[in-house]
Steps between C-alpha positions, in 0.01 A plus 500: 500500500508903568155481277310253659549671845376853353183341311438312837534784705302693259211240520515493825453896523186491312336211686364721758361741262341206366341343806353837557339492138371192557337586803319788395301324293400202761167609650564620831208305659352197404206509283211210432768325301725470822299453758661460858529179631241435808527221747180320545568412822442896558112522379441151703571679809317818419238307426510281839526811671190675299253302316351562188204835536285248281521158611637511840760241406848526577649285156338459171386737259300871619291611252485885434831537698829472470793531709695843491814615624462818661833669395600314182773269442652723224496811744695282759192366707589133644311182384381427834100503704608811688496670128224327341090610515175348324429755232181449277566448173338814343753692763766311316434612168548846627805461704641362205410795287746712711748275663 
């Protein structure tokens, strides 16, 4: 009985250590594997609020643009309007070349 309670407490010991292992090698932010989930509901009101540069529409696809959140979601920006800009796509590309 004396045995089991030593190789459980020793197990137990390490378990931290091991946690910590574990979570130095999960990526610390998400990458395009893990994206962060948006709510839709979010762009539908930025776009009511701001219609598309191209068409004028407020729903529906906007050619050349797309919808951009000012500080991102992995950097703690919120998925809501009052975060969110048109951004063409060209000026995509190179926002994603350094964010």
């Amino acid at each position: 009985m004396r045995i089991g309670a030593l190789l459980l407490g020793g197990l137990i010991a390490l378990a931290p250590e091991a946690t910590l292992a574990r979570r130095r090698s999960t990526p610390h932010h998400p990458g395009h594997h893990h994206r962060i989930k948006r709510d839709p509901e979010q762009r539908r009101r930025f776009m009511q609020q701001h219609p598309c540069p191209s068409t004028g529409h407020k729903s529906g696809a906007c050619p050349g643009y797309v919808v951009d959140h000012v500080i991102p979601l992995k950097r703690g920006g919120r998925d809501h309007p009052s975060n969110m800009q048109w951004q063409t796509n060209e000026e995509a590309r190179e926002k994603d070349r350094w964010e």
